[in-house]
C-alpha positions in Angstrom: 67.9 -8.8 128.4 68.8 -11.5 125.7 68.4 -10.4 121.9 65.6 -12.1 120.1 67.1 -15.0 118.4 63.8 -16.0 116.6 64.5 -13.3 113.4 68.5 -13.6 112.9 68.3 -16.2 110.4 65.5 -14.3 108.6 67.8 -11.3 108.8 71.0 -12.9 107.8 68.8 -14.6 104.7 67.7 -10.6 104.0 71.0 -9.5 104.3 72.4 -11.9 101.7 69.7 -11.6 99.3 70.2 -7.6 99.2 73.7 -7.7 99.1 73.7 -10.0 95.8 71.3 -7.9 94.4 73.7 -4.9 94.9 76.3 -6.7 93.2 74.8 -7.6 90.6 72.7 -4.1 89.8 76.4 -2.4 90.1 77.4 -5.6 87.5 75.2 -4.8 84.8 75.6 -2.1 82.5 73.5 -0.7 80.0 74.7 0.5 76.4 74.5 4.5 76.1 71.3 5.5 74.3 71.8 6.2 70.5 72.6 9.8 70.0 69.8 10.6 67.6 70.3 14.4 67.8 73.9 15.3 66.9 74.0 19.2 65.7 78.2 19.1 65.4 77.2 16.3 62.5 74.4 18.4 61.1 76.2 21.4 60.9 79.3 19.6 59.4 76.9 18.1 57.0 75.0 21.5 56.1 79.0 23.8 55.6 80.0 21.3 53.2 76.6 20.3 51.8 76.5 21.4 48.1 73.9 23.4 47.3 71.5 22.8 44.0 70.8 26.1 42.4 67.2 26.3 41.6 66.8 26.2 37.6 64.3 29.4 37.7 63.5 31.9 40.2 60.9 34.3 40.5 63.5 36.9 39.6 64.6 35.5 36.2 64.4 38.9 34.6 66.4 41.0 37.0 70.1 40.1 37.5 70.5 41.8 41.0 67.3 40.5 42.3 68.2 37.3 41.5 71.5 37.2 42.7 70.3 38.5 46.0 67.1 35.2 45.6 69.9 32.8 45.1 72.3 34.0 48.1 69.1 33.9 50.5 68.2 30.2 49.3 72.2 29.2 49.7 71.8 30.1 53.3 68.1 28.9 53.7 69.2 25.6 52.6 71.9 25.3 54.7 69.5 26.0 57.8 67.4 23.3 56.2 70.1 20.7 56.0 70.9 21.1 59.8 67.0 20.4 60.3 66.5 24.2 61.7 68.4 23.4 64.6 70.8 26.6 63.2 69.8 29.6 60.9 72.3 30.4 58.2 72.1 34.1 58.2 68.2 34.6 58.4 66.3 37.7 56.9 64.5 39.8 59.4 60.6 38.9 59.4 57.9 40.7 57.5 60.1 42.0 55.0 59.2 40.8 51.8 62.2 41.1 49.3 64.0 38.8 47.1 66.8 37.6 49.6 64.1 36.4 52.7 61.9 34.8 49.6 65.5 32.7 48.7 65.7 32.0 52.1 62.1 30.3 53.0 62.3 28.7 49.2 65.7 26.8 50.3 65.0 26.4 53.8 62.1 24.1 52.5 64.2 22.1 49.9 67.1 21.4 52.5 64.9 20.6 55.2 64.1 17.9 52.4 67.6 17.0 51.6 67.9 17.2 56.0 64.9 14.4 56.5 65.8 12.3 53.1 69.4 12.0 54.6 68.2 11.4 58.0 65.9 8.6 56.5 68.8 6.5 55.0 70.1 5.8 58.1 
């Protein structure tokens, strides 16, 4: 039996066109996506972040209570600053004392700080 010469050029045309398409697929290159969540940077950003101390606190008239506020809202805004993503020494839930108040009060101001920062980029 003789092969079917009617299709080789059509085959010989396929095979080129496929192989230059390999080669140039393989070619190109895309750039790496932009790496918009980087929690090494937040957290480096949130350790050496200074934090504002709030000019009143609900605890103005107790000393120890408001020592205790203002050492929850150090660490609640340094959660803040890394957008959540890591919880600076979080108070248990449902218990309502001064440190957990600190807490939730500067987890809300440095999640500010967190999204202004992230807006000026």
């Amino acid at each position: 039996m003789k092969p079917d010469r009617r299709f080789e050029a059509g085959r010989c045309f396929t095979a080129l066109i496929t192989l230059s398409l390999l080669i140039s697929l393989s070619a190109c290159q895309s750039d790496k996506p932009a790496n918009v969540y980087n929690p090494e940077d937040d957290l480096a950003v949130a350790r050496s972040a200074p934090v504002p101390t709030p000019a009143t606190t609900p605890f103005d008239a107790n000393p120890a209570l408001r020592a205790e506020y203002l050492e929850g809202y150090q660490d609640g805004y340094r959660s803040g600053m890394t957008g959540n993503n890591i919880l600076f020494r979080k108070p248990p839930a449902g218990v309502p004392n001064p440190r957990s108040k600190g807490w939730r009060a500067g987890d809300d101001d440095g999640l500010k700080a967190y999204f202004a920062r992230k807006n000026r980029r």
